[in-house]
C-alpha positions as CSV (number, residue, x, y, z in Angstrom):
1,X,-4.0,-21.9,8.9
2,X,-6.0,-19.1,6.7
3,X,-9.3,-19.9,5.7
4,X,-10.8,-19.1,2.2
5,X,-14.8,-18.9,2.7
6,X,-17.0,-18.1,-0.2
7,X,-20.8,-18.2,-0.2
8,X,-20.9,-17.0,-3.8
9,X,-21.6,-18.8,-6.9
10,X,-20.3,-16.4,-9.4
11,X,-16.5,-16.4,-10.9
12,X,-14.6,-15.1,-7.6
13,X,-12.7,-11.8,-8.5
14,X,-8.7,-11.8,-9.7
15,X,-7.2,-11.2,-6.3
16,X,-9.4,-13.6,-4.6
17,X,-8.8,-16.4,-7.6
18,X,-5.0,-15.5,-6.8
19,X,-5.5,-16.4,-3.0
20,X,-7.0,-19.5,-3.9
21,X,-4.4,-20.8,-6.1
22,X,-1.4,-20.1,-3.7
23,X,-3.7,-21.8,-1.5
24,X,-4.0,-25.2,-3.5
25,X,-0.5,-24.7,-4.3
26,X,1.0,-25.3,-0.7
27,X,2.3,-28.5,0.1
28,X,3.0,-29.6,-3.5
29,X,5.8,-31.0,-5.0
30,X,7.9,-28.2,-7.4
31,X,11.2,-28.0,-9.4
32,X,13.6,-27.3,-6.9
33,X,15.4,-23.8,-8.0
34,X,19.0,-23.6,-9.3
35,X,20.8,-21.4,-7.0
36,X,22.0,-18.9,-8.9
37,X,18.2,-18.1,-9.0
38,X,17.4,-18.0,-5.5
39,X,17.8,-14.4,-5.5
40,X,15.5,-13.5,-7.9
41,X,12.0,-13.1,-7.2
42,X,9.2,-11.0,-9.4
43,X,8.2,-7.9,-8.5
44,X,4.6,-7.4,-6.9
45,X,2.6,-4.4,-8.1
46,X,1.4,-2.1,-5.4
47,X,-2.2,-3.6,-4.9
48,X,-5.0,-1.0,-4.2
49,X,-6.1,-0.4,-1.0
50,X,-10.0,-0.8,-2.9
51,X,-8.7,-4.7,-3.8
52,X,-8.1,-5.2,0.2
53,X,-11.3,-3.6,1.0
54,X,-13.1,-5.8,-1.5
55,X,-10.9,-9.3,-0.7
56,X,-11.5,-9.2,3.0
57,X,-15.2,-7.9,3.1
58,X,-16.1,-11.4,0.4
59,X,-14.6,-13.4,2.8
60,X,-16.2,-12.3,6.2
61,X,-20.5,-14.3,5.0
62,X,-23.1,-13.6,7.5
63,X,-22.4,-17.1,9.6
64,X,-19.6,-18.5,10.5
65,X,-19.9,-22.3,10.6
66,X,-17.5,-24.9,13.1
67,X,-14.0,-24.3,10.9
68,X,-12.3,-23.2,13.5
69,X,-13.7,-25.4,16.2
70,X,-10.8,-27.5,16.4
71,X,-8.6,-24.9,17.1
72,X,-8.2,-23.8,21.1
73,X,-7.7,-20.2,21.8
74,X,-6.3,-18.7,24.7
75,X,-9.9,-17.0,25.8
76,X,-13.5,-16.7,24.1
77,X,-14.0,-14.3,20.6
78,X,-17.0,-14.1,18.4
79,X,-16.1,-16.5,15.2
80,X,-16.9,-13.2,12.8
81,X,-14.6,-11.2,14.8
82,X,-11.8,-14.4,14.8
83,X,-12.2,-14.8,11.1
84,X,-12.0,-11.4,10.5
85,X,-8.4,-11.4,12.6
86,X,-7.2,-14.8,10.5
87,X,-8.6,-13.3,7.0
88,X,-7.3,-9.4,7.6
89,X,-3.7,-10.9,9.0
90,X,-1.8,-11.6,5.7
91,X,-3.0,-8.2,4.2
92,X,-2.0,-6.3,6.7
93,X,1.4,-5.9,5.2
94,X,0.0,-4.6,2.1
95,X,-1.5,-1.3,3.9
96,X,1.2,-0.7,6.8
97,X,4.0,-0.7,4.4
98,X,3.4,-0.9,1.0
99,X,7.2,-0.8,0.2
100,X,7.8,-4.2,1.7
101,X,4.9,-5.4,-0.4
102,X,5.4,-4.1,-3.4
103,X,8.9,-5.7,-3.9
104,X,6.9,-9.0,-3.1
105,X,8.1,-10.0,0.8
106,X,5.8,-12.4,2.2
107,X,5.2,-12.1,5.7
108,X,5.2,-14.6,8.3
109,X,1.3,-14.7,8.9
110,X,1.0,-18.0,10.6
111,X,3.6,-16.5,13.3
112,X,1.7,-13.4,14.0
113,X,-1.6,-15.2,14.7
114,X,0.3,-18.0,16.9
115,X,0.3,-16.0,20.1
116,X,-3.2,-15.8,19.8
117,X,-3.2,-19.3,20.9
118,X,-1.7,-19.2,24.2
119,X,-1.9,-15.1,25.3
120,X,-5.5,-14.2,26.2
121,X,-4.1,-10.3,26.7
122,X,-2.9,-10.9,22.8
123,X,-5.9,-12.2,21.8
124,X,-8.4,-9.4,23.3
125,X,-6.1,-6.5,22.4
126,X,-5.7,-7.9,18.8
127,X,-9.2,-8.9,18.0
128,X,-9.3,-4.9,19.2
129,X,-7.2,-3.4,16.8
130,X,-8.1,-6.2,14.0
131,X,-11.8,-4.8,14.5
132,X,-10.8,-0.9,14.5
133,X,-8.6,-1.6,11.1
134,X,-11.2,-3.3,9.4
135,X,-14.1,-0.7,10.1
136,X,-11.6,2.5,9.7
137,X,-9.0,1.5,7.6
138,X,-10.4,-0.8,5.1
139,X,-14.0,0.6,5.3
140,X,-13.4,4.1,5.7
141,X,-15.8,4.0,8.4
142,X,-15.4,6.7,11.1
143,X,-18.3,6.0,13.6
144,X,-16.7,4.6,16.2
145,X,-15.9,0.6,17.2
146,X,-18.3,-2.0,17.5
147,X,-19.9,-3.0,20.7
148,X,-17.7,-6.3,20.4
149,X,-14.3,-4.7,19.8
150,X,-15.0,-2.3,22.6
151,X,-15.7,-5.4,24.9
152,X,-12.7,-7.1,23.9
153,X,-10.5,-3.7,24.7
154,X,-12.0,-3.5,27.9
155,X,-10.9,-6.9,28.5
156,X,-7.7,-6.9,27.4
157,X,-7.0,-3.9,29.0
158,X,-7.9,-5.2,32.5
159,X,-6.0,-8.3,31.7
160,X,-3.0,-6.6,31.0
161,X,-3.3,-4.5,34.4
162,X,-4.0,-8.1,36.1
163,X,-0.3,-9.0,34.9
164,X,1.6,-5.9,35.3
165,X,0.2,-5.7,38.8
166,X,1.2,-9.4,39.1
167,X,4.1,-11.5,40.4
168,X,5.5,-13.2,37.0
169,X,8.7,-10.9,36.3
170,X,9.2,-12.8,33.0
171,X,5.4,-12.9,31.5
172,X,5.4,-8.8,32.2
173,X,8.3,-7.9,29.8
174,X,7.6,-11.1,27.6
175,X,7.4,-10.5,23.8
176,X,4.2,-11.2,23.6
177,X,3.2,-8.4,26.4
178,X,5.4,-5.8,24.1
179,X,3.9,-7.1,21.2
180,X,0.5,-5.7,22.7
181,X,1.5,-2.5,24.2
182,X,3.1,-2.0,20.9
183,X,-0.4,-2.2,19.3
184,X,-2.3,-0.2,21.7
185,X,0.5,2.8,20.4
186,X,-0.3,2.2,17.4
187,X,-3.7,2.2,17.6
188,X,-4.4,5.2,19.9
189,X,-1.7,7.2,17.4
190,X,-3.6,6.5,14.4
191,X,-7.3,7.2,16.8
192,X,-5.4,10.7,17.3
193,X,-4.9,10.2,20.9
194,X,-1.7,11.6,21.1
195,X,-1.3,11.4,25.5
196,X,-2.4,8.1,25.6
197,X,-0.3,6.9,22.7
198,X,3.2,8.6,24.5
199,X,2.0,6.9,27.8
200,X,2.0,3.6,26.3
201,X,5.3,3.8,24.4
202,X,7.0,5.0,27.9
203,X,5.6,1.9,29.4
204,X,6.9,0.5,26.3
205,X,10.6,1.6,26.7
206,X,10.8,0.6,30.6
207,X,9.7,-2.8,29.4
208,X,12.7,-2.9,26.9
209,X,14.9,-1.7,29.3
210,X,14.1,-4.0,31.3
211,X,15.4,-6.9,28.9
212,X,18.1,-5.4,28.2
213,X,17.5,-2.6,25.5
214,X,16.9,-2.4,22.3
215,X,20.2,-4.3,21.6
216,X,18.2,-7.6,22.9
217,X,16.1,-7.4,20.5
218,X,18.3,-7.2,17.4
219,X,17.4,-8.7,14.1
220,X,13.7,-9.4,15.4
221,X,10.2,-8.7,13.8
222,X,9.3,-6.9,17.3
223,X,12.7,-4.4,16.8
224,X,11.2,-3.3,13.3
225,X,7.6,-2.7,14.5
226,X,9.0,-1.1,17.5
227,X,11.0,1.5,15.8
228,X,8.4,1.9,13.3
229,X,5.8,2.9,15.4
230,X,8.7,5.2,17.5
231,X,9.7,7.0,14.8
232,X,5.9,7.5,13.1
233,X,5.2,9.1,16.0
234,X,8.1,11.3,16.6
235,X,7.9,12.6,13.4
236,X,3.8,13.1,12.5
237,X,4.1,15.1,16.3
238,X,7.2,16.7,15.6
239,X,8.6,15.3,19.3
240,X,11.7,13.1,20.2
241,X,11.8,9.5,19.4
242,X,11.6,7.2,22.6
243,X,14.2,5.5,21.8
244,X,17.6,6.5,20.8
245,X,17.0,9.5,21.4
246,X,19.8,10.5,23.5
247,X,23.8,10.9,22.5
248,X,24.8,7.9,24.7
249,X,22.5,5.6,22.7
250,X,24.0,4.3,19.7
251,X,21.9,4.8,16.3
252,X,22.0,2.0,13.6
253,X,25.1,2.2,11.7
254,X,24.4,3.3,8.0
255,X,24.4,0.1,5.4
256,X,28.0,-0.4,4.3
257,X,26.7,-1.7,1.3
258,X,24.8,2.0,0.6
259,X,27.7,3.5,1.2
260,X,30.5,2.0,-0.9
261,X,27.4,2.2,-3.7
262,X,28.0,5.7,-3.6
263,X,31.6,5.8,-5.0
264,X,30.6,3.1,-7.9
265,X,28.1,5.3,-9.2
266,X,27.6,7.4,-12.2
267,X,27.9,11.4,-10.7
268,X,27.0,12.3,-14.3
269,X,23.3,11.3,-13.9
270,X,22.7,12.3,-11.3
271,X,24.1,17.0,-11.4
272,X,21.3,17.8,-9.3
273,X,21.9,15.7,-6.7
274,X,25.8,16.3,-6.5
275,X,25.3,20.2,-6.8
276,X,22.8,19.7,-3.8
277,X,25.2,17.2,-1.4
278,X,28.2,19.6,-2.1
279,X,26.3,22.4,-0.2
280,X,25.1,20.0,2.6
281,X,26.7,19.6,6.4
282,X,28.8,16.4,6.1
283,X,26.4,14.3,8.5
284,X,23.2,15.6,6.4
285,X,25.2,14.3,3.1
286,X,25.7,11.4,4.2
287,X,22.5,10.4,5.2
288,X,20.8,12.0,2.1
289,X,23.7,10.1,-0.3
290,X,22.3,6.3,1.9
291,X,18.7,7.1,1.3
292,X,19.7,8.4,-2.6
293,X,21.9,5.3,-3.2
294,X,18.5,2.8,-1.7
295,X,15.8,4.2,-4.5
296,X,18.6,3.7,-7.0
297,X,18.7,-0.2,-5.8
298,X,14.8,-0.2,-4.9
299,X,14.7,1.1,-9.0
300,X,17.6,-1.5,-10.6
301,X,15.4,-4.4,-8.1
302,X,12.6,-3.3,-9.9
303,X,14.2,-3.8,-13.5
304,X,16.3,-6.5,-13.0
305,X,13.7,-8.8,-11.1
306,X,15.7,-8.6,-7.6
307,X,14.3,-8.8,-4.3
308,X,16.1,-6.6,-2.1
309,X,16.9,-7.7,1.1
310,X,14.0,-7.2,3.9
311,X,17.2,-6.4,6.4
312,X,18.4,-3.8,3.9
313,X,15.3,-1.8,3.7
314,X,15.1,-2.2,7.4
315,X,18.5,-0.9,8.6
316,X,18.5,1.8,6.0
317,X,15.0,3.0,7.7
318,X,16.8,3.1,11.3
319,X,19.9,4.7,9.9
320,X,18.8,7.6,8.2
321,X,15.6,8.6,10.2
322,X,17.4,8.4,13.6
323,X,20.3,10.3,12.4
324,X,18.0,13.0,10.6
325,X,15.9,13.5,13.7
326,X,19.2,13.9,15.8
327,X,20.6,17.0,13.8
328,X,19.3,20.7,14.2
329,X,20.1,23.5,11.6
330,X,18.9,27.0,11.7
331,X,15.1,27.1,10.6
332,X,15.7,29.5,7.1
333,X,19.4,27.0,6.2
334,X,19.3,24.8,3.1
335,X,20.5,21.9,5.6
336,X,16.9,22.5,7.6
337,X,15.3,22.3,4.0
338,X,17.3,19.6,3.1
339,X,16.5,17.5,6.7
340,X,12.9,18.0,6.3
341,X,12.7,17.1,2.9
342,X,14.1,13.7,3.7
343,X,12.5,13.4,6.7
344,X,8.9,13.1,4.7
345,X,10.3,11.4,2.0
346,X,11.8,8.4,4.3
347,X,8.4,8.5,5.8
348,X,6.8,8.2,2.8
349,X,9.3,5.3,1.9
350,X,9.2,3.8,4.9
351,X,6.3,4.4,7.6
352,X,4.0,5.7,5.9
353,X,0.2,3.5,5.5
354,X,-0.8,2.9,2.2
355,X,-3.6,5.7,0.6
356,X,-3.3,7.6,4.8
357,X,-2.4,11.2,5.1
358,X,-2.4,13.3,7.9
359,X,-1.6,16.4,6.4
360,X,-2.6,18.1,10.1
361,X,0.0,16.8,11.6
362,X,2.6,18.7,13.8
363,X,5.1,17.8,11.0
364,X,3.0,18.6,7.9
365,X,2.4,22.4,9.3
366,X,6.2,22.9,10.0
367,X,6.7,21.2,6.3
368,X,4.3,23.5,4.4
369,X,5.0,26.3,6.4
370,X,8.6,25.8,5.2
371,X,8.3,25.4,0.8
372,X,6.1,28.7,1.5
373,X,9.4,30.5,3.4
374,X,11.9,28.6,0.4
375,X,9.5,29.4,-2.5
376,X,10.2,32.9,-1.3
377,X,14.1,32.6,-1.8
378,X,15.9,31.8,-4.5
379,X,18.0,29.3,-2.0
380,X,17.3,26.0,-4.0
381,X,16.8,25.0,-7.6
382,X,13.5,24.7,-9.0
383,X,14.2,21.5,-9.8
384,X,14.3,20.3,-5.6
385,X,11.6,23.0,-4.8
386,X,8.9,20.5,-7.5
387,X,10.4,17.4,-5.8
388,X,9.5,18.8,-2.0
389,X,6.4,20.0,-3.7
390,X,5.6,16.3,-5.1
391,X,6.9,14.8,-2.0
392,X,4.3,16.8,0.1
393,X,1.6,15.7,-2.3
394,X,2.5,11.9,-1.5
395,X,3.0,12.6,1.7
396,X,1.0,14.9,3.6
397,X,-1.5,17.0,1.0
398,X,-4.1,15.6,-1.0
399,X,-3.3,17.8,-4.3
400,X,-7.3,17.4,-5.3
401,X,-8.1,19.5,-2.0
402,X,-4.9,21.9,-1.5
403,X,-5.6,25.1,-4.0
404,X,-1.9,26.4,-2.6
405,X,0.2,23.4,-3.3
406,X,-2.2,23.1,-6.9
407,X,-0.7,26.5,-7.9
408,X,2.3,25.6,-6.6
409,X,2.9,22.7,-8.4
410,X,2.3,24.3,-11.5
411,X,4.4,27.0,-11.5
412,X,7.4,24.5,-11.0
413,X,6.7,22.7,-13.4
414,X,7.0,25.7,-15.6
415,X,9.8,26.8,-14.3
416,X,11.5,23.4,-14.8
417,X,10.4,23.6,-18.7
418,X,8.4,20.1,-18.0
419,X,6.4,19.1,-20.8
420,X,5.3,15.6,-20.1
421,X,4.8,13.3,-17.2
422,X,8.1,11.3,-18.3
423,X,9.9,15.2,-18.2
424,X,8.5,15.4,-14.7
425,X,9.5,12.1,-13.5
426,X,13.1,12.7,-15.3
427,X,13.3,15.9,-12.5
428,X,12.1,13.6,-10.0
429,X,14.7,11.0,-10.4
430,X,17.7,13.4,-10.9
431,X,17.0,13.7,-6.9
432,X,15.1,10.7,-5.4
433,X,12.5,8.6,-6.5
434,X,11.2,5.5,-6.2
435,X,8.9,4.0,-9.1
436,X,7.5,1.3,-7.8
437,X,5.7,2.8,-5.2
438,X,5.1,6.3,-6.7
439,X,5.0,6.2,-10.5
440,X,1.2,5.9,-10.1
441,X,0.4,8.6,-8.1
442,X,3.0,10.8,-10.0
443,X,1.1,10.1,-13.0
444,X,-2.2,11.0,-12.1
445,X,-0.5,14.2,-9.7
446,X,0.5,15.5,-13.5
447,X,-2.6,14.7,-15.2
448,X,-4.4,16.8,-12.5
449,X,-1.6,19.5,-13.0
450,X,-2.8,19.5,-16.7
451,X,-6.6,20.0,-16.1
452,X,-8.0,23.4,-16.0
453,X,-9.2,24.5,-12.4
């Protein structure tokens, strides 16, 4: 049960006045939908990290009352610190993948905070990470965690020792014990503790193993956030994945549904991207035609009102990253241009946190390092050199602070006779884009472009 707590008299702000209304709502009577409606579902607009920041913090007053009294957790935690977990919770989704949220995919909030309940390992190492989002996500605070959150990780952490060392087979490969290994990767990746984040997701793969693989957990919340965090890391440290990493594990088969799309399209809309796949390796055309033939639906969803499926998005994800960080070309090919190009894009698409860039990453050296070696060539069109350019920008580089990829930029967007922001976004789309999540930063990446330095 969320919780909306307001110690201010004045008119609440638009996001907060939207919270409150789908909060009055619940539990009433409404017009039951035709079916051929069902599928149809309006399109959210990517909300600002800012309006997170500024929901969250009104929420958390100075005293916490006896609201949550009734409720028995698994161990003790500060009421600040618990509302902060309950109020943060259904947010969440909108930071650590802004895709899902912007096609307006409501996650499952009262599941996530149910273990809570009966998992005191949970409940420490949560109220942990809960505490470190808040301060370094949200608030853009970089001085360390509170003396509370640091208790509670020392807590949970001995806990979780106490079980592994202990005699319950079941409760040490449980969901809920993956669930929190799981979020002290995460957590020590995004901290920049690279060591401790690969110890925890080896303990993490003996643990899957150990029920059975990956294959066990098919179809599942867990199997998402597992391969999510798997592949983020593999990719921002330029390693192997953990999992399906080796030729005898089977990789995600590509949607069927992407790839029939591809013979009921339009090839005349789409030159650039048919002159590029025709020079591809077969498995590297494949994957790039799946993740082409995705931003196409993501963009018809977008017009036509359509909410794409959440299993869609997530076997697409699986597909083509796994795949792409399988193949090896030869540093100065095309196909190694190609691979790393849509590696960062379906990182962007997929993994990346809203407004977060770690552009000194393993991954974001090796990616600038190659656009400087295929600027130098006249290998690619300029037309795909501005998209990896752009990509990078939403990626990795923050275009504001990056003189290189500045100049950069605007040299392509000579070369590719652009004019306008809707000439830019025209190049854009003739190789892969998706609006909904990008349109926004595009526009004010060509406004910038347009300034004088």
């Amino acid at each position: 049960m969320h919780f909306i707590v307001s110690s201010n008299v004045e008119k609440a702000d638009p996001v907060t006045r939207k919270l409150i209304r789908s909060h009055v709502m619940r539990g009433k009577k409404t017009k039951k939908p035709h079916q051929h409606t069902l599928a149809q579902k309006p399109l959210a607009c990517p909300i600002k990290l800012q309006d997170v920041v500024e929901t969250c913090a009104a929420a958390i007053p100075g005293r916490v009352g006896s609201d949550l009294s009734f409720v028995v957790f698994a161990d003790e935690v500060e009421p600040s610190l618990l509302l902060k977990m309950i109020k943060v919770s259904p947010t969440v989704m909108t930071v650590i993948f802004p895709l899902m949220a912007a096609i307006g995919f409501q996650p499952d909030a009262k599941g996530s905070l149910y273990p809570l309940v009966y998992d005191a390992v949970t409940l420490h190492i949560t109220a942990f990470a809960i505490d470190g989002f808040f301060t370094r996500v949200l608030r853009g605070q970089t001085n360390g965690l509170s003396p509370a959150a640091m208790m509670h990780q020392r807590k949970g952490l001995r806990l979780l020792r106490e079980r592994l060392l202990g005699n319950d087979e079941e409760k040490k490969i449980s969901d809920s014990t993956i669930g929190t290994v799981l979020k002290l990767a995460v957590t020590a990746h995004f901290d920049g503790e690279l060591e401790a984040s690969k110890q925890h997701m080896a303990g993490l793969r003996k643990m899957v193993d150990l029920r059975g693989g990956m294959k066990a957990f098919d179809g599942t919340k867990l199997a998402v956030e597992i391969m999510r965090c798997d592949l983020s890391i593999a990719i921002l440290d330029d390693t192997k994945t953990v999992f399906f990493s080796q030729p005898s594990e089977p990789i995600a088969e590509y949607p069927k549904k992407l790839l029939v799309y591809s013979r009921m399209r339009k090839t005349s809309d789409f030159v650039n991207d048919n002159d590029l796949i025709s020079r591809l390796s077969p498995d590297l055309a494949i994957g790039w035609q799946v993740m082409r033939n995705f931003c196409v639906l993501i963009n018809l969803g977008t017009q036509t009102h359509r909410l794409v499926e959440p299993e869609l998005i997530h076997q697409t994800m699986a597909s083509v990253i796994y795949h792409l960080l399988r193949m090896e070309f030869a540093i100065e090919s095309i196909d190694e241009t190609a691979r790393l190009g849509l590696v960062a894009f379906a990182y962007h698409v997929f993994l990346q946190w809203q407004d977060m860039k770690f552009g000194t990453s393993q991954f974001a050296t090796r990616y600038k390092e190659q656009l400087r070696y295929i600027m130098s060539t006249d290998k690619m069109s300029s037309e795909f050199i501005l998209w990896l350019l752009v990509t990078g920008s939403s990626t990795f580089f923050k275009a504001e602070d990056e003189v290189w990829l500045r100049k950069s930029l605007r040299d392509y967007v000579g070369k590719c006779n652009v004019r306008s922001w809707k000439d830019m976004e025209g190049k854009l789309k003739s190789i892969m884009w998706i609006g909904l999540l990008d349109e926004k930063h595009g526009k004010e990446l060509y406004s910038l472009l347009e300034g004088n330095e």
